[in-house]
VOKELUM-175266 format. One record per residue (C-alpha): x, z, y. Coordinates in steps of 0.2 Angstrom, whole numbers, padded with zeros to 4 digits, always signed. Each point is the difference from the previous one (the first is absolute). Layout:
BEGIN
XZY;...
This chain:
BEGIN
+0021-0040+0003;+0015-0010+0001;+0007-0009-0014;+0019-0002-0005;+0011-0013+0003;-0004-0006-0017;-0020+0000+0003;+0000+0017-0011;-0014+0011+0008;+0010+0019-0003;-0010+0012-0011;+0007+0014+0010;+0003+0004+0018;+0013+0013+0006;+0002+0008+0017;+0016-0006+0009;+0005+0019+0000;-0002+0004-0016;+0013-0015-0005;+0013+0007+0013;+0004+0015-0010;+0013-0005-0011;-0002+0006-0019;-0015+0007+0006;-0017-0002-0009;-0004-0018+0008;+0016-0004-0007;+0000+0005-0018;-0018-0009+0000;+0006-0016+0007;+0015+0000-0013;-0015+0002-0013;-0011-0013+0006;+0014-0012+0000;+0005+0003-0016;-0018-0001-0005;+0000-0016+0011;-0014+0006+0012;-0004-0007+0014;+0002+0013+0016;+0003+0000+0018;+0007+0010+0013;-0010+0000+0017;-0007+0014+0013;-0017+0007-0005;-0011+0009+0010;-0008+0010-0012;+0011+0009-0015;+0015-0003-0007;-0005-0012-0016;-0012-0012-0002;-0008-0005-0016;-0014-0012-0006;-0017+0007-0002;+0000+0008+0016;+0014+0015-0006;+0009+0005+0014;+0015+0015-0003;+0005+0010+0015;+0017+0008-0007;+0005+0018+0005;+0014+0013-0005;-0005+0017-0001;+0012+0004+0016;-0010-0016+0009;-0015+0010-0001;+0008+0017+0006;+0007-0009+0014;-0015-0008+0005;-0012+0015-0004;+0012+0014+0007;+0010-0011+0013;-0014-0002+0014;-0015+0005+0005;-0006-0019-0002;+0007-0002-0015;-0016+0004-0011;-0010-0009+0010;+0012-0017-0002;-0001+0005-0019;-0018+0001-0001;-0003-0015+0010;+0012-0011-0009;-0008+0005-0018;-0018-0004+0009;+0005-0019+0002;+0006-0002-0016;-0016+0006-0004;-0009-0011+0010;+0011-0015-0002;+0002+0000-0018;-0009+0004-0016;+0013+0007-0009;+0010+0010+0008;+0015+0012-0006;+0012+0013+0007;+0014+0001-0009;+0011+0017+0002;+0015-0003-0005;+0010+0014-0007;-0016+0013-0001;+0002+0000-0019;+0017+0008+0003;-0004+0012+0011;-0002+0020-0002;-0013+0007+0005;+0001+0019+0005;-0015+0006+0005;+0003+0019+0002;+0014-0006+0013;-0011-0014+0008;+0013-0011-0002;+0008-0015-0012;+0016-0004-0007;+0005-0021+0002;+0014-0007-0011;+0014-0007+0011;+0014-0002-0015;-0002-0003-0017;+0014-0001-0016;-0003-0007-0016;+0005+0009-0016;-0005-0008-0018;-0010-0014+0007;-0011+0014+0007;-0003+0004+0018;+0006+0019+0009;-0006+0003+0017;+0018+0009+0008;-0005+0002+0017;-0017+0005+0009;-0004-0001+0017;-0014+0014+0005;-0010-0006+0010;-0015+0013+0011;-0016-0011-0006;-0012+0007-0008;-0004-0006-0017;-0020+0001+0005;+0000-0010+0016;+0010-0013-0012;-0015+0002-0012;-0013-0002+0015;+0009-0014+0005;-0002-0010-0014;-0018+0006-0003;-0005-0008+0018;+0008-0016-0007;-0011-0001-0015;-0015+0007+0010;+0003-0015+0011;-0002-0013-0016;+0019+0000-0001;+0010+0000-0017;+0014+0014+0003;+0015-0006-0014;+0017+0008+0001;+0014-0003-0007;+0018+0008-0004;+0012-0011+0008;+0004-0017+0008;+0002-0009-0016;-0016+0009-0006;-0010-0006+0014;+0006-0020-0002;-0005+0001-0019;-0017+0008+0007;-0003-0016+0011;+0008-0011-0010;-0011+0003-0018;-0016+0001+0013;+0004-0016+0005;-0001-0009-0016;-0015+0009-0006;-0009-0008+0015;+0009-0017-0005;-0004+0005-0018;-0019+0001+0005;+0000-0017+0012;+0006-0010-0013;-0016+0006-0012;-0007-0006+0016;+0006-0017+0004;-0012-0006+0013;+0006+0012+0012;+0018+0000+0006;+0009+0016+0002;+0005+0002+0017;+0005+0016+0013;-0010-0003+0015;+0006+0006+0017;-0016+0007+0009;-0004-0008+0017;-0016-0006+0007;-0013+0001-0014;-0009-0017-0006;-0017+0003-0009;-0009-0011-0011;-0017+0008+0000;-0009+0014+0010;+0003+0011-0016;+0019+0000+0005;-0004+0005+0017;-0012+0014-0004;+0016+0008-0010;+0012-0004+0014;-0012+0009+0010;-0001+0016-0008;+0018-0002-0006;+0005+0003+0019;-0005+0018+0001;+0015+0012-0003;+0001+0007-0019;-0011-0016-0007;+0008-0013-0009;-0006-0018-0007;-0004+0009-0014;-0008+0014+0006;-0009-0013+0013;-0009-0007-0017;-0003+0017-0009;-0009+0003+0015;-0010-0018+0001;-0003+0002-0020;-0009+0017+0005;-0010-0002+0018;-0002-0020+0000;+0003-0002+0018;+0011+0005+0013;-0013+0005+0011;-0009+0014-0014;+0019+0004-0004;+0003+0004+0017;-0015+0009+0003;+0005+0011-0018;+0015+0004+0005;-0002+0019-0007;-0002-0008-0017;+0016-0007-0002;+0007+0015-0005;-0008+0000-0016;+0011-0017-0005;+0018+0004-0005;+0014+0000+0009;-0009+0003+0018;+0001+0018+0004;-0010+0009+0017;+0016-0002+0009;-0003-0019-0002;-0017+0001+0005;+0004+0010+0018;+0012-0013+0004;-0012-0015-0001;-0014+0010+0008;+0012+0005+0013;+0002-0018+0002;-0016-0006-0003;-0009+0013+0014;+0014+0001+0013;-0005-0009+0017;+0010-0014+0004;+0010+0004+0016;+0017-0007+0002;
């Protein structure tokens, strides 16, 4: 992790892309953090689109970012899936934020939503004056965010852009909050590369954590239970009785795990 010009290591990373929307979410939070006189920088990330200490990675999404991607091409599910699955395996706690799914309509009788695209304010309270209808359909939006959570990813949404800064901005100083009860340990995002272990225990959960659907923290859930890799690979149909991994999980690592390598 670089430093600042003033030897400040920052307490939160932002993808260049977010930052280049102006008044956009990254730039509501960066007005906070300064005000707050939190260190953060601005630099390309390969995975999500904010990085915070204890492993707390935040992909961001509008609702019409994930109609796009879901609805604009064939390979757009499968780009989805595939990001969230790194997230997973990269980090240990991961988070989508949608932002604007709290002011969404859901109509399900339709099979579509209504999204917000102008509001007014009257008496300090918010009216929603113009709807866009958009043909989604409220369940696939529901699935969606069930497949998150299935894959050990916490699913927040949030009203607005300023809604979702305040979101990243307070979970940020609730990590802080909790290093400095900590002091020994300094609170630090940490861009995933080349993984460095300290003990065959970290590898053993680095190992697992590579099949798709398993993250760090399953990886030790699963440890806790079978001991070893080796009688955790060999009770693979098990694993379904742990939370959070489902059958679908389970055919996709045995598809792995049995399919004859032939590139």
């Amino acid at each position: 992790m670089q430093i600042t010009l003033f030897g400040e290591v920052p307490s939160i990373v932002i993808d260049v892309h977010e930052a280049r929307s102006e008044g956009g979410t990254a730039s509501i939070l960066i007005k906070l953090l300064e005000k707050e006189k939190i260190t953060y920088r601005v630099e390309s990330l390969p995975i999500g689109d904010y990085l915070l200490p204890e492993e707390t990675v935040i992909e961001r999404k509008t609702v019409m970012d994930l109609i796009h991607t879901l609805k604009g091409s064939q390979k757009g599910i499968p780009r989805l899936e595939k990001q969230l699955e790194t997230m997973v395996e990269k980090y240990s706690n991961p988070v989508l934020l949608i932002e604007g799914g709290l002011a969404i309509r859901k109509d399900p009788i339709n099979k579509c939503i209504y999204v917000p695209i102008k509001r007014t304010t009257k008496d300090h309270l918010h009216y929603i004056v113009i709807e866009k209808k958009v043909k989604f359909s409220p369940k696939a939006y529901e699935a969606l965010k069930q497949e998150a959570e299935r894959k050990g990813i916490l699913v927040v949404e949030t009203f607005d852009a300023m809604h979702t800064a305040l979101y990243i901005f307070q979970k940020l100083k609730e990590i802080l909050g909790e290093k400095e009860k900590k002091p020994r340990k300094k609170a630090i995002p940490i861009i995933r590369t080349k993984p460095k272990f300290s003990d065959i225990f970290q590898q053993q959960i680095f190992f697992l954590a590579g099949l798709p659907g398993i993250s760090t923290i399953r990886a030790q859930k699963i440890l806790e239970v079978f001991k070893t890799p080796i009688k955790a690979i060999q009770n693979i149909e098990k694993w379904k009785q742990l939370k959070g991994i489902g059958l679908q999980t389970i055919k996709e690592i045995k598809k792995i795990l049995y399919t004859e390598y032939n590139p």
